[in-house]
C-alpha positions as CSV (number, residue, x, y, z in Angstrom):
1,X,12.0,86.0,159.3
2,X,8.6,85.8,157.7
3,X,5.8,83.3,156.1
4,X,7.3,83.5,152.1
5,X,8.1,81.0,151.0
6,X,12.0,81.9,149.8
7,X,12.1,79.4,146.7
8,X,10.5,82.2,144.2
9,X,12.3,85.1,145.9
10,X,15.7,83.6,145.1
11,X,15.1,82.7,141.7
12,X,13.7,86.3,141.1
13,X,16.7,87.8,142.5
14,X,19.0,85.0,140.3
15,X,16.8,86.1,137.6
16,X,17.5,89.4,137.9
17,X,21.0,89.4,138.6
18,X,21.9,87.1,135.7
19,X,20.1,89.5,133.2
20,X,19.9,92.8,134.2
21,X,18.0,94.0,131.3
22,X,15.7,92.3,130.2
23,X,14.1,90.9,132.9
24,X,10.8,92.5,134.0
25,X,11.4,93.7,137.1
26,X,7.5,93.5,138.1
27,X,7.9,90.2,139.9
28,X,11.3,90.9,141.3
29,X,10.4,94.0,143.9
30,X,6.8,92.2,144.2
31,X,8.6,89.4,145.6
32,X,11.4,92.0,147.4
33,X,8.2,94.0,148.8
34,X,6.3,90.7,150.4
35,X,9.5,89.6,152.1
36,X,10.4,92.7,153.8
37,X,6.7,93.7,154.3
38,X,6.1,90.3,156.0
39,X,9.4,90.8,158.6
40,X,7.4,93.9,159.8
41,X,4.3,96.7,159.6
42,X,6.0,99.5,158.4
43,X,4.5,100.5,154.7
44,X,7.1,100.4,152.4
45,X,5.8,101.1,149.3
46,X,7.8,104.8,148.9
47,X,11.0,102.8,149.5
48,X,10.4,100.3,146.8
49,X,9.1,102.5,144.3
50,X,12.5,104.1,145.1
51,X,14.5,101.3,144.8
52,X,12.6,100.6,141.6
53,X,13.2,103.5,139.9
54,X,16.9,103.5,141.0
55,X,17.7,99.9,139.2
56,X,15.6,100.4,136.2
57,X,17.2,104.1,135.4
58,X,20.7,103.7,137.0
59,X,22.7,106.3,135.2
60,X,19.7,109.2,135.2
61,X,18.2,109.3,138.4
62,X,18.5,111.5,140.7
63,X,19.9,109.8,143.7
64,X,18.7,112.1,146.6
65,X,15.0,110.8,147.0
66,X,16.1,106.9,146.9
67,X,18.5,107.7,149.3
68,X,16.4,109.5,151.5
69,X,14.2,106.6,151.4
70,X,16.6,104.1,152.5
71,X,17.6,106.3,155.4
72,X,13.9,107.0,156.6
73,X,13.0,103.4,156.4
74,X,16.3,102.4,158.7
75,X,16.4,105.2,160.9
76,X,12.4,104.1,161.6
77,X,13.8,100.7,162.4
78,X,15.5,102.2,165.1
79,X,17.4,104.7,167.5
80,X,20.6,104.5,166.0
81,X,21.6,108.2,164.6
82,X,23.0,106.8,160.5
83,X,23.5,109.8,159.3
84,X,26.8,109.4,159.1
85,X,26.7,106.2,157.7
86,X,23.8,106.6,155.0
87,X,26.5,110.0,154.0
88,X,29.0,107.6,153.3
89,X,27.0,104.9,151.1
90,X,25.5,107.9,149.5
91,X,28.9,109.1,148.1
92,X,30.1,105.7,147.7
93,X,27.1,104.8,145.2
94,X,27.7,108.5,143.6
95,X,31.2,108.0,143.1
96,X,31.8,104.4,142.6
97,X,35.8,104.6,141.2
98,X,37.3,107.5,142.9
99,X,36.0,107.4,146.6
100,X,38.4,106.0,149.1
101,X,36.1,103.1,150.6
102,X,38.3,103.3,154.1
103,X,35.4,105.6,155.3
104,X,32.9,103.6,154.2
105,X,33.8,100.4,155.5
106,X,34.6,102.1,158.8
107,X,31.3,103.4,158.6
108,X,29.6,100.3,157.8
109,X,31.4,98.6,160.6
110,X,30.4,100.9,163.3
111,X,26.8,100.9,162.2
112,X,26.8,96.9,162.3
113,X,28.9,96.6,165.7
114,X,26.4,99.1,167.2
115,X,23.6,96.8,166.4
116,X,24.5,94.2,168.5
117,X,27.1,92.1,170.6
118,X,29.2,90.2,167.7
119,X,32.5,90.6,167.6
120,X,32.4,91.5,163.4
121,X,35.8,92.1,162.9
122,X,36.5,88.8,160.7
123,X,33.1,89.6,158.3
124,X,33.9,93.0,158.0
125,X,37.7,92.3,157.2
126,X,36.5,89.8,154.5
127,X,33.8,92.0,152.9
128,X,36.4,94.8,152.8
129,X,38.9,92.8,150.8
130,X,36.0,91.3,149.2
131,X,34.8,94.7,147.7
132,X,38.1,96.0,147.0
133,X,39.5,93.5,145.0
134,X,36.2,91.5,143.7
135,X,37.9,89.4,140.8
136,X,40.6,87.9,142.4
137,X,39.4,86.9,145.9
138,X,38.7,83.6,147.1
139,X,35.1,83.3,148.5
140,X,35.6,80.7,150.3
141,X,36.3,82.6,153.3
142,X,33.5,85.5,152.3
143,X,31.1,82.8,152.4
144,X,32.0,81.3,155.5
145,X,32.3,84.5,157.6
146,X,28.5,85.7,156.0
147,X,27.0,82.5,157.0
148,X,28.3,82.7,160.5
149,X,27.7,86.1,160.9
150,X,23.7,85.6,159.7
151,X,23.4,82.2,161.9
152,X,24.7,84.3,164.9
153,X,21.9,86.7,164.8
154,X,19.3,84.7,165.2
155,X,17.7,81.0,165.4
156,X,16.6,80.1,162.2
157,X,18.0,77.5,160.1
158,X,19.6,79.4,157.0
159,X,21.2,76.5,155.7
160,X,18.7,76.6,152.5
161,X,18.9,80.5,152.4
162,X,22.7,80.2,152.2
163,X,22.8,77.6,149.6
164,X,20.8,79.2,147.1
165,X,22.8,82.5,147.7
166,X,26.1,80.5,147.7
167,X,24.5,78.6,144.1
168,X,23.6,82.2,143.1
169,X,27.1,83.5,142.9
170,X,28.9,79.8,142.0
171,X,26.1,80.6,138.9
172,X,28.0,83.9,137.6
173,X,31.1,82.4,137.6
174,X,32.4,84.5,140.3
175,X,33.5,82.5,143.3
């Protein structure tokens, strides 16, 4: 995964989570932008000043550069053709309320089955239900089908990662 050490990036992402406002989001991406720069060599500077702009101004930006950041830096991850599926987070985010998320979740799911082996079927089928009805769900079974689906993919030991993400939402009341 990388060298940083996760402790500060999870309590700058609890941070900013639990107040969106008034936190300065300086140390936030800072944090964001050594961890992802640290799992590889592409530059990603444009992306985060993208995703920057897009969480401090959420109602005013325009959405079509952050979104064509996000799909250059995935397509350049690799071969996969996303355009269909970057289309379909693009007029999710747009349209939060009215769009029909069946596309969207089909989407995501064949982007993520493409990626690899797993049979995602359970995850998906929980972040679906988790999405679509986010107040009333038990997360017990969210939780549990995220872990495994994260442990699956590789060998390190997220045990820590999973706690503090697992604290993170126990922390908003939400689970």
């Amino acid at each position: 995964m990388g060298s940083l050490s996760r402790v500060r990036y999870f309590r700058a992402l609890h941070t900013y989570n639990v107040s969106m406002g008034s936190l300065s989001m300086v140390r936030y991406f800072r944090a964001l932008h050594t961890y992802n720069v640290s799992m590889g060599s592409l530059s990603r500077v444009r992306y985060f000043r993208a995703v920057h702009t897009y969480n401090v101004s959420m109602g005013s930006l325009s959405r079509v550069r952050y979104f064509r950041a996000v799909h250059t830096y995935n397509v350049s991850m690799g071969s996969l053709s996303r355009v269909r599926y970057f289309r379909a987070v693009h007029t999710y985010n747009v349209s939060m309320g009215s769009l029909s998320r069946v596309r969207y979740f089909r989407a995501l799911h064949t982007y993520n089955v493409s990626m690899g082996s797993l049979s995602r079927v359970r995850y998906f089928r929980a972040l679906h239900t988790y999405n679509v009805s986010m107040g009333s769900l038990s997360r017990v079974r969210y939780f549990r089908a995220l872990h495994t689906y994260n442990v699956s993919m590789g060998s390190l030991s997220r045990v820590r990662y999973f706690r503090a993400l697992h604290t993170y939402n126990v922390s908003m009341g939400l689970f």
